[in-house]
C-alpha positions as CSV (number, residue, x, y, z in Angstrom):
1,X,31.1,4.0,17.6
2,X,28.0,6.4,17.8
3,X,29.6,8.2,14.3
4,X,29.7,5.0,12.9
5,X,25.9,3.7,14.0
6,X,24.7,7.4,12.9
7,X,26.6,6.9,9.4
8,X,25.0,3.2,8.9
9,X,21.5,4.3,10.2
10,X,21.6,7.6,7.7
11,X,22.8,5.0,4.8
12,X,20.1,2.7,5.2
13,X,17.4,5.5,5.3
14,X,18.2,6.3,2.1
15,X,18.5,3.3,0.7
16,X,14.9,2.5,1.6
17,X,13.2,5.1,0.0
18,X,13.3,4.4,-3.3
19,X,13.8,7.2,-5.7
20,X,10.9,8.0,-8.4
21,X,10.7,6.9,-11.8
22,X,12.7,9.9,-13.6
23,X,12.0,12.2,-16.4
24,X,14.5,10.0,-18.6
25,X,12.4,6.5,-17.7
26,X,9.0,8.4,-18.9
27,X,10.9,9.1,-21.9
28,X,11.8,5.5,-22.4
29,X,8.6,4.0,-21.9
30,X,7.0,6.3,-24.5
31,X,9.5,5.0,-27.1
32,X,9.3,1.5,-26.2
33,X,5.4,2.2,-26.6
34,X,5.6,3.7,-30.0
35,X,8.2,0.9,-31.8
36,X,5.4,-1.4,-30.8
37,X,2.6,0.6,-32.4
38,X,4.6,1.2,-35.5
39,X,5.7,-2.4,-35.5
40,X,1.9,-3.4,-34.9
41,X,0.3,-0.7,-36.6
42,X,-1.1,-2.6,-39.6
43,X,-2.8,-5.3,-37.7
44,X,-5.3,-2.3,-36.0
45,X,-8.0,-0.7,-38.1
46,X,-7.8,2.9,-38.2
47,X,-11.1,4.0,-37.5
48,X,-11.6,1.1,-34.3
49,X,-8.4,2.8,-32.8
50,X,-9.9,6.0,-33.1
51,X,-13.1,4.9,-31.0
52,X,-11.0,3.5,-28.7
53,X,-8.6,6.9,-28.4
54,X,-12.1,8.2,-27.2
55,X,-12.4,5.6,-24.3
56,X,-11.5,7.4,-20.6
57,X,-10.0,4.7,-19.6
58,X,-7.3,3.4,-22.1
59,X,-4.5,5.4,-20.7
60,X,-4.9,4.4,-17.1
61,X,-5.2,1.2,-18.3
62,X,-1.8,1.5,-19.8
63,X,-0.4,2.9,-17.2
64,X,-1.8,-0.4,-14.7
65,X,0.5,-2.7,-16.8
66,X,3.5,-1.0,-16.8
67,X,3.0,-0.7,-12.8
68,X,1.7,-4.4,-12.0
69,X,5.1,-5.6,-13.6
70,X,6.8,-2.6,-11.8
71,X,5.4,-3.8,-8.6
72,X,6.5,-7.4,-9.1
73,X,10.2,-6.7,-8.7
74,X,9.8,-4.0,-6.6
75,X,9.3,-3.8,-2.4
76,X,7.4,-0.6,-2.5
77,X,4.1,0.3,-3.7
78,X,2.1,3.3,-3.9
79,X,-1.6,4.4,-4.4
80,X,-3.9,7.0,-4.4
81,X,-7.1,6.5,-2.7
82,X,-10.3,8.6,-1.6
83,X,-11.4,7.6,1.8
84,X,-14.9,8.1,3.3
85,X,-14.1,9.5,7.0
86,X,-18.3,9.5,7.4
87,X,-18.5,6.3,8.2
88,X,-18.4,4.1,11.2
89,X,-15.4,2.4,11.6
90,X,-17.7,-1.2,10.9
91,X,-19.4,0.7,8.3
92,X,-15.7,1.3,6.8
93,X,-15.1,-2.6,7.3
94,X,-18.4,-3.8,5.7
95,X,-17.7,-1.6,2.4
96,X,-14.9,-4.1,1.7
97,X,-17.3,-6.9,1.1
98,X,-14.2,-9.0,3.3
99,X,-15.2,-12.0,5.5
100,X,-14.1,-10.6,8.9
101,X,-12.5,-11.7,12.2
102,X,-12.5,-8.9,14.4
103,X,-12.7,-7.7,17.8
104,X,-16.0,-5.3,18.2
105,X,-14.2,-3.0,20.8
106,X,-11.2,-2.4,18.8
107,X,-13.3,-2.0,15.4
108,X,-15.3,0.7,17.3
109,X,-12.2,2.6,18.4
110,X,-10.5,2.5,14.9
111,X,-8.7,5.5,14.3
112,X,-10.6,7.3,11.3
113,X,-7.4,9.6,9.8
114,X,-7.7,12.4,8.1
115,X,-7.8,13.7,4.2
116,X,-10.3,12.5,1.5
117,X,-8.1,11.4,-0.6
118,X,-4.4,10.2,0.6
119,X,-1.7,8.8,-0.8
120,X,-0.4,5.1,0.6
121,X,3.1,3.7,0.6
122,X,3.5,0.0,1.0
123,X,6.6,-1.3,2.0
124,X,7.6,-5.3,2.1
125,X,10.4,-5.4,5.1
126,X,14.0,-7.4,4.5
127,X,13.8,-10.2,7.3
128,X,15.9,-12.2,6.0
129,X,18.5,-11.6,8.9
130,X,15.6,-11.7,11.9
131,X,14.2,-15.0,11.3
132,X,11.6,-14.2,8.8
133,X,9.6,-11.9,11.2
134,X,9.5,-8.5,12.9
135,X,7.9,-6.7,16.1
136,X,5.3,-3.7,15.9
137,X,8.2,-1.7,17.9
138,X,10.6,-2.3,15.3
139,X,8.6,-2.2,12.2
140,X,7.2,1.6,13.6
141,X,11.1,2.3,13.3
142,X,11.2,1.0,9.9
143,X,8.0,3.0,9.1
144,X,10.2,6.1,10.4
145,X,13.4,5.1,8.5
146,X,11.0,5.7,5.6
147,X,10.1,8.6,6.2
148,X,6.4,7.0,6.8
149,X,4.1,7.0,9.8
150,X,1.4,4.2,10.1
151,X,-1.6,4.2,7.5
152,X,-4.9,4.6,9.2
153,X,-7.1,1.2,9.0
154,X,-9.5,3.5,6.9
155,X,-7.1,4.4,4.0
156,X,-6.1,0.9,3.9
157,X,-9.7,-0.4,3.9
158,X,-10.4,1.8,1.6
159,X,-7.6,0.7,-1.0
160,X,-9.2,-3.0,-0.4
161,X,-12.4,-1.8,-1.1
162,X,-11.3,-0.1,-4.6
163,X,-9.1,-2.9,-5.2
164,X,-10.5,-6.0,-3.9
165,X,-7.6,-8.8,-5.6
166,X,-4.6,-6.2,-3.9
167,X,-4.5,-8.5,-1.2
168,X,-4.5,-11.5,-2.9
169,X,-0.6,-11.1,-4.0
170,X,-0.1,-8.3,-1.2
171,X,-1.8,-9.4,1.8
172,X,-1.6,-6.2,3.6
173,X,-2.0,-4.0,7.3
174,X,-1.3,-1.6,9.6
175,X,-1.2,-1.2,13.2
176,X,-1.7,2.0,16.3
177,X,-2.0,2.1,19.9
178,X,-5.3,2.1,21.6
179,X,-6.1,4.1,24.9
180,X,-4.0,1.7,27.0
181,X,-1.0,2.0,24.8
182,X,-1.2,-1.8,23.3
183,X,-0.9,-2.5,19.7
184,X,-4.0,-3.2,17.1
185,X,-3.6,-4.2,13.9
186,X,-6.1,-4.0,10.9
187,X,-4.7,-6.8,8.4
188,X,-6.0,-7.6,4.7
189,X,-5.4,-11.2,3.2
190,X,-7.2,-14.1,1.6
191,X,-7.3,-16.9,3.3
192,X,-6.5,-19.5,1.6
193,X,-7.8,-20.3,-1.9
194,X,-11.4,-19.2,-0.8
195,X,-11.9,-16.5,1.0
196,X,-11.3,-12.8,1.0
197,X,-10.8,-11.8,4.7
198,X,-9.8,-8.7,7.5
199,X,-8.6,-9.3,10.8
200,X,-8.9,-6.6,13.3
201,X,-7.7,-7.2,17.1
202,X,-5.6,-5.9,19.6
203,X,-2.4,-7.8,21.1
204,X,1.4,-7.3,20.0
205,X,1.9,-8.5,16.1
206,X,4.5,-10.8,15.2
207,X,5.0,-9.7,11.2
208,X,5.8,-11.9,8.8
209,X,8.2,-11.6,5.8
210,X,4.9,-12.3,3.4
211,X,3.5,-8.8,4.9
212,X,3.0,-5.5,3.4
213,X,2.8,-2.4,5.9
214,X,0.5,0.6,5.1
215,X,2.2,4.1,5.8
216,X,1.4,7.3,4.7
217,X,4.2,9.9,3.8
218,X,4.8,12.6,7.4
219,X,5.2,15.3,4.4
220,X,1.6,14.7,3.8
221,X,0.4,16.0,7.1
222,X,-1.9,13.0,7.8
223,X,-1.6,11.3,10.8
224,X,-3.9,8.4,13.1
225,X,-6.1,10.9,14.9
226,X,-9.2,9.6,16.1
């Protein structure tokens, strides 16, 4: 029985860490690019496209579309983002621009992370067979499954901060123990229709299935040190 639970827990590691885009796909999506500019190519004056060849920001531009649709039948996203470990953890917090419900002694004891620039995985957890939610305890196993350990509430704040609408389709957090060993969670949503908001608190999380959970990779040497 243990050989068998070993066997089924190796299995579904690997099956949640989703292999990269390959050197085949890149490939692919350079073709499928160039059949639509030689399909398209008389409709675009020549010497507008070549002012617009000299714009920084056309490729990454490119590259946002291909991964917003990527993203929307997918359960894992990534991003790069450079963090500011100077400031204070409300400091960190205010340079959202969110709305905030929080809890000023847990704010101050954020943990602040390390690395000025990091890179975030986002998972979406399958809770389809635990009644549409999951504990802290068993979503830091999932992190682990992963290969992940728990973002630090400064990455993620600073993803929000870069990208302010993230949220609004991926509301988003992350959790760690304070000094007493009880859970906090920083969380990222919009309320409603109207508001922008971050909840920071401590008590034990009951995670939906609408949640996305902030790790970072433990190849990347970054942990939740204070």
């Amino acid at each position: 029985m243990d050989i068998v639970n070993r066997k089924r827990d190796d299995d579904m590691a690997k099956t949640m860490t989703p292999s990269p885009m390959t050197v085949k796909q890149v490939e692919r999506a350079v073709e499928l690019f160039r059949a639509q500019l030689r399909k398209h190519r008389t409709e675009l004056p020549s010497e507008a496209v070549q002012q617009v060849f000299g714009q920084s920001e056309l490729v990454g531009e490119w590259f946002e579309v291909l991964r917003r649709r990527v993203e929307m039948v997918s359960n894992l996203v990534t991003r790069r983002v450079k963090v500011n470990r100077s400031l204070t953890p409300q400091q960190a917090l205010d340079a959202t621009g969110r709305k905030q419900y929080t809890d000023r002694k847990v704010v101050d004891n954020m943990p602040k992370g390390e690395g000025e620039e990091v890179e975030l995985v986002l998972f979406k957890s399958d809770l389809s067979e635990r009644n549409g939610h999951i504990s802290d305890n068993d979503l830091e196993k999932e992190c682990d499954q992963r290969g992940l350990i728990p973002a630090d509430p400064y990455s993620l704040a600073a993803l929000n901060e870069v990208d302010p609408a993230f949220a609004d389709t991926h509301p988003n957090g992350t959790h760690w123990k304070d000094s007493d060993g009880k859970w906090c969670f920083a969380a990222f949503l919009r309320w409603r229709v109207v508001a922008r908001g971050v909840d920071v608190y401590r008590y034990d999380y009951v995670w939906r299935d609408d949640w996305w959970f902030a790790g970072l990779r433990k190849s990347s040497g970054l942990g939740t040190s204070t």
